[in-house]
C-alpha positions as CSV (number, residue, x, y, z in Angstrom):
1,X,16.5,-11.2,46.3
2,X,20.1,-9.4,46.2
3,X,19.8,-6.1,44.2
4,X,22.1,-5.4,41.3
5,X,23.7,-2.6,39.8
6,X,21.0,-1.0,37.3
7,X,24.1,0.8,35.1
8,X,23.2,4.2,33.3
9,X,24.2,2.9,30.0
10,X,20.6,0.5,30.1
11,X,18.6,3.6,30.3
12,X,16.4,4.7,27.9
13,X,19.0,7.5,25.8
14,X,16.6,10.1,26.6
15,X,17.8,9.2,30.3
16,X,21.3,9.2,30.0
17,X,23.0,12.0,32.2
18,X,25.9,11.6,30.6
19,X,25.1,11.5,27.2
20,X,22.8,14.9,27.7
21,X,26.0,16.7,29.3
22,X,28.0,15.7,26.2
23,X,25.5,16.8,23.6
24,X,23.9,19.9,25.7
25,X,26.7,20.9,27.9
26,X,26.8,20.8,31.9
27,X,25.2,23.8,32.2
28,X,21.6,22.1,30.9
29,X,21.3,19.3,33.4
30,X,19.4,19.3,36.3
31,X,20.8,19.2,39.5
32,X,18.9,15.4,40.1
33,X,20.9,14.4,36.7
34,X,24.5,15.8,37.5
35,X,23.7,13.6,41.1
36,X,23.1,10.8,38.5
37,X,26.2,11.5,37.3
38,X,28.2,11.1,39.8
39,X,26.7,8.3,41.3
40,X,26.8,5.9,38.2
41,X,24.9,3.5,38.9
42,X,21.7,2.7,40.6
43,X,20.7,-0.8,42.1
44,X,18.1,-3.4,40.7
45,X,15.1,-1.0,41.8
46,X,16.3,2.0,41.8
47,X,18.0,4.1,39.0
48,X,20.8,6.7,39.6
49,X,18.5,9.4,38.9
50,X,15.8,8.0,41.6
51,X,18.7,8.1,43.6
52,X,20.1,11.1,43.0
53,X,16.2,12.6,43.2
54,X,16.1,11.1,47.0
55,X,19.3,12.6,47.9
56,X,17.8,16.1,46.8
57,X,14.6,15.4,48.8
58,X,16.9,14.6,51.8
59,X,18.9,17.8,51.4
60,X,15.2,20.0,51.0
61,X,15.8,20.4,47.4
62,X,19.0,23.0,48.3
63,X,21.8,22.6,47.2
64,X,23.4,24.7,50.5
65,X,21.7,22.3,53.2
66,X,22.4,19.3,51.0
67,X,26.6,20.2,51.5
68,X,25.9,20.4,55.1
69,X,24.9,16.9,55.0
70,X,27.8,13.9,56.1
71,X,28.5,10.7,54.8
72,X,26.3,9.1,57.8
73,X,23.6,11.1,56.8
74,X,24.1,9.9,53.0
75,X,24.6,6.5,53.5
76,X,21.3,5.9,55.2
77,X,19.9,6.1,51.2
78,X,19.4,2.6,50.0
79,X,21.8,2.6,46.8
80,X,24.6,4.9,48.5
81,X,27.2,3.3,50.0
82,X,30.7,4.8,51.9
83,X,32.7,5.1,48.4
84,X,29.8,7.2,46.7
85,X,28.8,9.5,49.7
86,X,32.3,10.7,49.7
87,X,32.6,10.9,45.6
88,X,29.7,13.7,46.4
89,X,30.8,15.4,49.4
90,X,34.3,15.8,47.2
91,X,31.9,17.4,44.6
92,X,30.0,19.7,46.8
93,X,32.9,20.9,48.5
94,X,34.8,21.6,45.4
95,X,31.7,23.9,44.4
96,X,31.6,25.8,46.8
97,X,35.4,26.2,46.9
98,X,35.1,27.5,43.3
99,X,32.3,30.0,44.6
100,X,34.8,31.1,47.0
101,X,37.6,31.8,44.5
102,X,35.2,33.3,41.6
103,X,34.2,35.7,44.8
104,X,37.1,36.8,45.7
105,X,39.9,36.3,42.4
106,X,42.9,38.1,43.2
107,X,42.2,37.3,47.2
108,X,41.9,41.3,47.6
109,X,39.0,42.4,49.9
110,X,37.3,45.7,48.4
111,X,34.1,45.7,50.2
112,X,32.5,44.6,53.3
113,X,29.7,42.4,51.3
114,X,32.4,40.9,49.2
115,X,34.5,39.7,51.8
116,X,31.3,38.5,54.0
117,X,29.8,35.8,51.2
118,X,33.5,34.6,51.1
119,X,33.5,34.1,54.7
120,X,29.7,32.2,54.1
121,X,30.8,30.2,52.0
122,X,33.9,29.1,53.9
123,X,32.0,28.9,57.7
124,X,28.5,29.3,56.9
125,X,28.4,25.4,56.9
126,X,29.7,24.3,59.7
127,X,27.7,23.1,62.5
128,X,29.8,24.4,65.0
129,X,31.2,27.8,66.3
130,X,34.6,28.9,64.8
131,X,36.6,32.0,65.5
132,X,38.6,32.8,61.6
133,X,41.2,36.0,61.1
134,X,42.0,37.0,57.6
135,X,45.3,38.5,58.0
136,X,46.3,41.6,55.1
137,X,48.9,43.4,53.5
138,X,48.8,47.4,52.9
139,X,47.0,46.3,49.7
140,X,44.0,44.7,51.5
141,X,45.0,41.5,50.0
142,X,44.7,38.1,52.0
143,X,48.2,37.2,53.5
144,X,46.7,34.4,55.4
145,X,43.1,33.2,56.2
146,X,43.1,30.6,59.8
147,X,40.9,29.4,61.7
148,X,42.0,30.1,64.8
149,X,39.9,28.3,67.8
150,X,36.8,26.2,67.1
151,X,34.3,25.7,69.7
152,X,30.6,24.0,70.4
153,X,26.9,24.6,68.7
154,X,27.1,27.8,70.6
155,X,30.3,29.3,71.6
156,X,34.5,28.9,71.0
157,X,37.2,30.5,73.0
158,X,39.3,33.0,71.5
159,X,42.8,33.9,72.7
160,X,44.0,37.4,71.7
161,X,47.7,36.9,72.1
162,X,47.7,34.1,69.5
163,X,45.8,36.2,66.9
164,X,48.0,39.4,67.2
165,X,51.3,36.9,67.5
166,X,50.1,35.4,64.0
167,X,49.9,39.1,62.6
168,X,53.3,40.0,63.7
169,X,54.5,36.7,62.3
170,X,53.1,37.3,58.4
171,X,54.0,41.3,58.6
172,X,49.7,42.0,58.5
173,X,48.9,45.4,58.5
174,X,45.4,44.8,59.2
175,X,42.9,42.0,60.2
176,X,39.4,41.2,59.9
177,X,37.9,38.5,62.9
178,X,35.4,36.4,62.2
179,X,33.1,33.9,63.5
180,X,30.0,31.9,62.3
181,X,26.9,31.3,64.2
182,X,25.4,27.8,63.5
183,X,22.0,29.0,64.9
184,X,21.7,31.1,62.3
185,X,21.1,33.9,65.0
186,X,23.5,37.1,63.7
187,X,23.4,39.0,66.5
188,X,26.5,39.8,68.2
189,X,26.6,38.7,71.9
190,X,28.1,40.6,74.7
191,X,31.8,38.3,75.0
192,X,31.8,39.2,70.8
193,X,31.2,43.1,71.4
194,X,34.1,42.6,74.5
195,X,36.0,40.4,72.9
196,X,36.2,43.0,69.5
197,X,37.1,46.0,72.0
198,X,39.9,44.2,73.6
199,X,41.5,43.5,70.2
200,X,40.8,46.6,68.5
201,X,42.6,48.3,71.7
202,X,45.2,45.4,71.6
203,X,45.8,45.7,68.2
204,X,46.2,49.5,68.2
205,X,49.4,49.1,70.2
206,X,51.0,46.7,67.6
207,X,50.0,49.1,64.7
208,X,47.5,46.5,63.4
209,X,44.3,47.9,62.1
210,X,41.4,45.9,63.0
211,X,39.0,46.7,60.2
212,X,35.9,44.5,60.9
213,X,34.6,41.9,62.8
214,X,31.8,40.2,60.4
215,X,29.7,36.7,61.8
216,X,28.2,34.9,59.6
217,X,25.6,32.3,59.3
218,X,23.4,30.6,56.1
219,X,20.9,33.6,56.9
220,X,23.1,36.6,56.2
221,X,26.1,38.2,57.6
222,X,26.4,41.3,60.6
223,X,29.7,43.5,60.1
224,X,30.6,45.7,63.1
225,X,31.9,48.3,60.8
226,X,28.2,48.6,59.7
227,X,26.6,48.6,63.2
228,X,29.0,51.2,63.7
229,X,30.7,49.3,66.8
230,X,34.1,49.7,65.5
């Protein structure tokens, strides 16, 4: 038998997503019910909020390994086809872009910590290795953030030239290298430790401060500065 669209409005009112985030506000709905939500509409057997309830199980009940998912991984859920997967992934990206900016407002780094759950939340995601620069002004604030080589599961080639050019090029002052580990592994291999000495050295000669080199993954973040290897 083909399955139909089972439409929010034919739930019980108790049920209704929508009708709880008008009367109660966002902020009271479940994460399973804001899923509903965006979803709309569930299938002959399945209601948006079963649906939405699956997804969650599929994503371990976390809202951070649920926005690493794709739309392959989404689509394999009876009930969510090419058009909704992406309607979520839009979603989830736009949170954790919102994270980012409440993180960092005025785009001015202050403190080590502060400017290593920005860089989480903008690489800690990613399944593969990428090298990022934030490029700053004599204020610390953020001129330019790029990612500047990306790589496999478990390395990416960085180029030195191109990362001092690009500082020259937007007038920084100072720069802070970055790069994620997907393994979730923080510590620093030997190219990193080389790879940091060659630019701090490199750098010094331009009269570019290099003030950190932080990695990241979803477990945590290592800062250089901290090991006291810069």
């Amino acid at each position: 038998m083909q399955e139909q669209n089972y439409p929010i409005r034919k739930w019980a009112k108790d049920d209704r997503p929508r009708e709880k985030l008008l009367d109660l506000g966002a902020k009271n709905l479940s994460n399973s019910e804001l899923l509903a939500i965006l979803i709309h509409k569930g299938t002959y057997k399945k209601s948006a909020l079963d649906i939405a309830q699956e997804i969650l199980r599929l994503g371990k009940e976390n809202l951070q390994e649920l926005g690493k998912l794709g739309v392959k991984d989404l689509v394999k859920i009876k009930g969510i086809g090419e058009a909704k997967a992406v309607t979520l992934l839009a979603a989830l990206e736009l949170g954790k872009r919102r994270q980012a900016t409440d993180l960092l407002p005025k785009e001015i780094v202050n403190s080590t910590a502060e400017c290593a759950k920005w860089l989480q939340l903008k690489l800690g995601d990613l399944k593969h290795e990428v090298f990022a620069v934030l490029y700053l002004n004599r204020s610390n604030k953020i001129i330019r953030f790029e990612i500047v080589s990306e790589g496999g599961i478990t390395s990416t080639v960085v180029d030195p030239k191109i990362i001092l050019k690009k500082a020259l090029e937007t007038n920084a002052v100072s720069i802070i290298l970055s790069h994620n580990h997907p393994s979730g592994n923080l510590k620093p291999s030997q190219s990193d430790k080389n790879l940091t000495e060659r630019l701090l050295e490199a750098a010094g000669y331009l009269d570019i401060k290099l003030l950190d080199h932080i990695i990241v993954s979803e477990n945590g973040y290592y800062s250089f500065v901290e090991a006291g290897l810069i």
